[in-house]
C-alpha positions as CSV (number, residue, x, y, z in Angstrom):
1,X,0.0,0.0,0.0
2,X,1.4,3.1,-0.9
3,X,1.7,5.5,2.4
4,X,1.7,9.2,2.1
5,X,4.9,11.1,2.3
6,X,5.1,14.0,5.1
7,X,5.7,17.2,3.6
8,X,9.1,17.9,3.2
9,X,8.8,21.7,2.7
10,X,10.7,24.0,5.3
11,X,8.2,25.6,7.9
12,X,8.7,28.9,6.6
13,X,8.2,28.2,3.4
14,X,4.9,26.8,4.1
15,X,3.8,29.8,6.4
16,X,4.9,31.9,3.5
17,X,3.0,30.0,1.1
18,X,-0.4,29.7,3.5
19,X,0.2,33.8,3.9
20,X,0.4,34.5,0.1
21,X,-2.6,32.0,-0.6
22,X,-5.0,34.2,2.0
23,X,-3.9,37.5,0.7
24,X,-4.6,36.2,-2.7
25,X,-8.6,35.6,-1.3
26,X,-8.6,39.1,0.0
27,X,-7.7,41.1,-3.3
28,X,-10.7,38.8,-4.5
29,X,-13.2,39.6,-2.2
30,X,-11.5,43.2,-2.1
31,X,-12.3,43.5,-6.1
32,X,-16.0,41.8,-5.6
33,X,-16.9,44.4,-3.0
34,X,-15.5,47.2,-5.2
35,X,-17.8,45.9,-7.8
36,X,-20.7,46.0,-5.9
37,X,-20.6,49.6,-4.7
38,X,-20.0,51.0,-8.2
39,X,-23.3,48.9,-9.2
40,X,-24.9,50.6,-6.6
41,X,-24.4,54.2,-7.9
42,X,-24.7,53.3,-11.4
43,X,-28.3,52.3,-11.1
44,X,-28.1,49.3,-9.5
45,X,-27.0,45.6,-11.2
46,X,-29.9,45.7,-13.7
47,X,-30.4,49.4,-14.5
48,X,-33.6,49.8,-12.0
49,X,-32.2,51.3,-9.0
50,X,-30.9,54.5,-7.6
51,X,-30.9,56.6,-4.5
52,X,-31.6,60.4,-4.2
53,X,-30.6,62.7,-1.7
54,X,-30.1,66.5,-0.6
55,X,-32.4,69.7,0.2
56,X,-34.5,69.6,3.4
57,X,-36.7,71.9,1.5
58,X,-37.5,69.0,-1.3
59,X,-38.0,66.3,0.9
60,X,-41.9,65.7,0.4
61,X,-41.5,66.6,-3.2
62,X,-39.0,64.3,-4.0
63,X,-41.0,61.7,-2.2
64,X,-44.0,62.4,-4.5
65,X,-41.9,62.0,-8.1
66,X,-40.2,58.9,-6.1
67,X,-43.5,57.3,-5.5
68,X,-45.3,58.3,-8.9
69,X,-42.2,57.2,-11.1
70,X,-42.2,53.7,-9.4
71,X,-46.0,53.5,-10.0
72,X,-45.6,54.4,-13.5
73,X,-42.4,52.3,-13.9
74,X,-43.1,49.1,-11.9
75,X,-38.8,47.5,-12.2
76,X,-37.8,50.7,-11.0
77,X,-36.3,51.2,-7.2
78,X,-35.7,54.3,-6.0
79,X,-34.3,55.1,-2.7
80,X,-34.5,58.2,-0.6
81,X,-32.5,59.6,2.2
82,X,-32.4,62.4,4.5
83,X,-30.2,65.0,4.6
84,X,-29.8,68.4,3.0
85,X,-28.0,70.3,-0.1
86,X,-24.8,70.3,1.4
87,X,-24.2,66.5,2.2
88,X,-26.5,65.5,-1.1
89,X,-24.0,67.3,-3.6
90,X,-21.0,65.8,-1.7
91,X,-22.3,62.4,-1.7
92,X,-23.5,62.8,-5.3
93,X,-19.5,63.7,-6.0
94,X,-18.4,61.1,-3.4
95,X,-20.4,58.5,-6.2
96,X,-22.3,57.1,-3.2
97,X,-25.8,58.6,-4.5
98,X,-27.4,59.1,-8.4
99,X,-29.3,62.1,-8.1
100,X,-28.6,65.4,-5.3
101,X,-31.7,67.3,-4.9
102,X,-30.5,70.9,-4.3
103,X,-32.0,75.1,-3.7
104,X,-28.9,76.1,-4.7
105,X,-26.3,76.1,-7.1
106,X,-22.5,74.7,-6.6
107,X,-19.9,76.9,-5.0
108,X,-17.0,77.0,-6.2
109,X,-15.4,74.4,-3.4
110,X,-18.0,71.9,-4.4
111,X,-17.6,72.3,-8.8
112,X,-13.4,71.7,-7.9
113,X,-14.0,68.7,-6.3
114,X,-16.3,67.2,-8.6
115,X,-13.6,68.4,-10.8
116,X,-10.8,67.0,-9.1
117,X,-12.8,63.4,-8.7
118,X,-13.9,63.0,-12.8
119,X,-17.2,64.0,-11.8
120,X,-19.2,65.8,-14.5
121,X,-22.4,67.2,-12.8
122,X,-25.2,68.1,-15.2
123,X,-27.9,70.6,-13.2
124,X,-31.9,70.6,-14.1
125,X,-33.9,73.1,-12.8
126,X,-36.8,70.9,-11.7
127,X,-39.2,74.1,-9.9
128,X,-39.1,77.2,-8.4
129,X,-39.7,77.9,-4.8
130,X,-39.8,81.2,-2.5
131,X,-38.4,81.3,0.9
132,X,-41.1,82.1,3.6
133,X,-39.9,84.7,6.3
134,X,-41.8,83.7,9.8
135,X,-42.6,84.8,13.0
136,X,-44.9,83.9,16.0
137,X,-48.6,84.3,15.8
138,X,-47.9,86.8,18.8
139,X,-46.5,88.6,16.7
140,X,-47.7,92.1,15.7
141,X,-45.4,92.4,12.9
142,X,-47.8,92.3,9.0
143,X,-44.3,93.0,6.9
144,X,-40.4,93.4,6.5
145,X,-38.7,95.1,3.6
146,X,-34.9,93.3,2.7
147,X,-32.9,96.4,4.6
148,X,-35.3,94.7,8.0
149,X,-34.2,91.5,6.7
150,X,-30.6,92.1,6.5
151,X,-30.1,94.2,9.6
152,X,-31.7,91.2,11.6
153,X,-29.8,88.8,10.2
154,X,-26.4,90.6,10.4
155,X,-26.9,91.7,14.1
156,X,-27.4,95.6,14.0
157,X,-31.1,95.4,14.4
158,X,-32.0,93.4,17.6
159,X,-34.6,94.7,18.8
160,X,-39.0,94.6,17.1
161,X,-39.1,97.9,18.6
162,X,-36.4,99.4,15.8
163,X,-38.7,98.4,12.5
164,X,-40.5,100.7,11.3
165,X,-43.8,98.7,11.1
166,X,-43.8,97.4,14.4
167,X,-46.7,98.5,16.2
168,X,-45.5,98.5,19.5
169,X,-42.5,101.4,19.6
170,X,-42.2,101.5,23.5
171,X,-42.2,97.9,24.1
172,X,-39.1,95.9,24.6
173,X,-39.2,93.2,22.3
174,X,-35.9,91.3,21.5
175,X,-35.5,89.2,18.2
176,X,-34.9,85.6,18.4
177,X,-33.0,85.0,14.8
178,X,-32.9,81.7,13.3
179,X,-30.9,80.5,11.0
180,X,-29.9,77.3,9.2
181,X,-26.4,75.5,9.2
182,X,-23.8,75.6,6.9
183,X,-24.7,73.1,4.5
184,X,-28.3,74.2,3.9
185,X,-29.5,75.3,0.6
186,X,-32.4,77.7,2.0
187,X,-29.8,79.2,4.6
188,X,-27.0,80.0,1.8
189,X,-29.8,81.3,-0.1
190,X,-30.9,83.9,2.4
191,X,-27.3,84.7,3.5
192,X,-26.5,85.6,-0.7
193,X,-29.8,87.2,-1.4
194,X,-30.0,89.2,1.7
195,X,-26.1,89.6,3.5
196,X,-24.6,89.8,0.0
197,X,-23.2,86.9,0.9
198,X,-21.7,88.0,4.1
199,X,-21.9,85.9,7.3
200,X,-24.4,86.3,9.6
201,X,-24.6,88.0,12.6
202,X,-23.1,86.3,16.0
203,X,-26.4,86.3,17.8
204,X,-27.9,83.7,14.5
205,X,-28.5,80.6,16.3
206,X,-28.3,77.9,13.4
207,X,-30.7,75.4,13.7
208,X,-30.4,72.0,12.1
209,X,-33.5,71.1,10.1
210,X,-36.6,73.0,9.1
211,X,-39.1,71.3,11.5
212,X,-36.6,72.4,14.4
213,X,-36.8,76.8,13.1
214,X,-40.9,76.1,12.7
215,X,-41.1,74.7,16.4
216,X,-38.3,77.2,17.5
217,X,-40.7,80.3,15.9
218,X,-44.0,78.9,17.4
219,X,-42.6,78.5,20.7
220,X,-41.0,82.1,20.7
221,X,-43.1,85.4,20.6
222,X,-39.9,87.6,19.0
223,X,-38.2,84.7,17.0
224,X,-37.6,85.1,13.5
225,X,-37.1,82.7,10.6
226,X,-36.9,81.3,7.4
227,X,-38.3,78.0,5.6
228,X,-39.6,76.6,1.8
229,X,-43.2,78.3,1.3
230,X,-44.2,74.9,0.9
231,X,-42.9,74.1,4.2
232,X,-44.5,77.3,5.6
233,X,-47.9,76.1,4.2
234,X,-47.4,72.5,6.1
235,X,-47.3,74.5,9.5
236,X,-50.3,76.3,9.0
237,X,-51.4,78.2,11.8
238,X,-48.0,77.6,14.1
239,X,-46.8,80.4,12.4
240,X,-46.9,83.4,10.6
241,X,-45.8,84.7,7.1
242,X,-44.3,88.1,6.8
243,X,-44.6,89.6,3.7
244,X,-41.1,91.0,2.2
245,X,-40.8,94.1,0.1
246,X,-37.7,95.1,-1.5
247,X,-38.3,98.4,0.5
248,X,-40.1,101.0,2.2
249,X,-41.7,102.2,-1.1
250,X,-43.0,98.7,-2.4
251,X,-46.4,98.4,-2.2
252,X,-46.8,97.1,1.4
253,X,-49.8,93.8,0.9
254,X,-49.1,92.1,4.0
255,X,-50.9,88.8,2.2
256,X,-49.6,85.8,2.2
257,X,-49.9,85.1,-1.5
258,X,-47.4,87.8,-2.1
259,X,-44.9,85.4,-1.4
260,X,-46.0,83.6,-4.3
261,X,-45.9,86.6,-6.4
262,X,-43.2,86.9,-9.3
263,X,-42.1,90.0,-8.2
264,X,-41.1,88.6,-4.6
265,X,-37.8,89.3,-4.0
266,X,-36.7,85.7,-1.8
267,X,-37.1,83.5,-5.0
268,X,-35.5,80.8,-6.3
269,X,-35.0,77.8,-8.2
270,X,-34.7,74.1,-7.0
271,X,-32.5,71.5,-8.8
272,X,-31.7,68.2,-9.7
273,X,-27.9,67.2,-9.7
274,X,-26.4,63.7,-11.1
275,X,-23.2,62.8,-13.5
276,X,-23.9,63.2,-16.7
277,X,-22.2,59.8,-17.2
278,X,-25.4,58.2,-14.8
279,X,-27.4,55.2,-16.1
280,X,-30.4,55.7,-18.1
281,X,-32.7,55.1,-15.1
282,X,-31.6,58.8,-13.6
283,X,-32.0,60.5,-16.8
284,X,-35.4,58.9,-16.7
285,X,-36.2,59.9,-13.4
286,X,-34.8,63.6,-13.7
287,X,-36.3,64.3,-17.0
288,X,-39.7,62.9,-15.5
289,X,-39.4,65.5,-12.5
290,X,-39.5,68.1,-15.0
291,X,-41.9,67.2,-17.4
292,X,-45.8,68.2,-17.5
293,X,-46.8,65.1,-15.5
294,X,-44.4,65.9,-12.7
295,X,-44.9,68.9,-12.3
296,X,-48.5,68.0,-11.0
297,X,-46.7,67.3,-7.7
298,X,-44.8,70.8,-7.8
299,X,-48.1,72.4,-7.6
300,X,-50.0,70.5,-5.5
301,X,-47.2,71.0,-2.5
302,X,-47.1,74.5,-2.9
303,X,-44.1,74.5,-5.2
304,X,-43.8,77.2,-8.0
305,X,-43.9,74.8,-11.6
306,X,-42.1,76.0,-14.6
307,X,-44.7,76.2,-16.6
């Protein structure tokens, strides 16, 4: 009967051998996994998934397109996450995410890096949308013109009693101001359109997400802030709308729709961000968002639609 022979290999060589052998599975599974994430951003194995993220201000919207594209496109899965302009763009860049939903366009950080990274970002304006100025229901105040606005919001003005259409002259009445973080579309917004682009004041407290400045407002008699008019809407009677001139000469309509108005000076337009190298399914989607059909959605939350 034949016997086996013991190896006759040195030790070392077989340790070395066994070493090379499990490095050799590791580069495998490393290149498998590799594989899988790009699939994941490039609309998924078989061309039907993909994952949006970005603006606060978009959330519900983008939820409505989400769910009437999958009803009209029963293969298709698309994911949504929270977040807000800021961290959508970077993911979108970053190749973790198909489609950033954005209210505002790239700085000029966030176009180098896509830059830098072979990223080639195609933007579609997908709506419009104005940004609602708020303030208690105890709140006296029926209007603010953008010289209000941007005395608040840089720190010279502090006080209700120091606008001109406050009511109440000899009452002391400090302003709450609310802002939004950093990375928020709406807060950039308002810090261009009415700090011309400064920073704001040291007595801003940045808030985190819309639903915290609506609470923040309600919950304050003098605070002061800023959200989506669609957003504004959703709160109803927590809060109140100011209306915003461009001045003290401006016809002064304290009505809500005014904010709605195309001569309403905190307007803006919302967009869709993805690489213009993306699968078929988000060209699909985005082009969708925009068309006639989706803009059903734009109007029914309160959005401005193109057309």
């Amino acid at each position: 009967m034949t016997r086996l022979q013991p190896c006759s290999i040195p030790a070392r060589n077989c340790v070395g051998a066994f070493l090379a052998l499990a490095a050799l599975f590791f580069l495998v599974g490393c290149a498998n996994s590799s594989k899988s994430s790009t699939a994941a951003v490039s609309n998924g194995p078989s061309g039907n998934q993909l994952t949006v993220q970005g603006s606060d201000t978009m959330a519900k919207l983008v939820q409505a397109w989400t769910l009437d594209y999958m009803k009209a496109h029963g293969q298709a899965q698309i994911n949504v996450r929270s977040g807000d302009t800021g961290s959508g763009i970077r993911a979108l860049i970053d190749r973790q995410i198909n489609v950033a939903a954005a209210s505002r366009e790239l700085t000029e950080a966030e176009s180098m890096l896509s830059h830098d990274k072979g990223v080639r970002l195609m933007r579609t304006m997908v709506a419009r949308d104005a940004v609602a100025v708020i303030v208690s229901t105890a709140n006296p105040i029926a209007s603010l013109t953008l010289p209000d606005l941007k005395g608040i919001y840089a720190g010279t003005i502090t006080n209700w009693n120091q606008i001109k259409g406050y009511p109440a002259k000899k009452v002391d009445a400090p302003i709450m101001v609310l802002g939004r973080e950093i990375s928020s579309g709406t807060g950039e917004f308002l810090r261009e359109e009415v700090l011309n682009g400064q920073e704001y004041g040291a007595n801003v407290k940045l808030l985190t997400s819309t639903s915290e400045v609506v609470d923040t407002v309600e919950n304050n008699a003098g605070a002061i802030g800023f959200v989506g008019i669609s957003q504004a809407e959703s709160a109803g009677k927590k809060v109140k709308v100011v209306a915003v001139r461009l001045n003290a000469q401006a016809n002064d309509d304290a009505k809500e729709d005014t904010v709605t108005g195309s001569d309403y000076p905190l307007s803006r337009p919302l967009y869709m961000y993805c690489d213009a190298n993306g699968g078929e399914l988000t060209k699909s989607f985005v082009e969708y968002c925009k068309s006639a059909q989706g803009q059903v959605a734009v109007k029914k939350l309160g959005f401005l639609p193109l057309y």
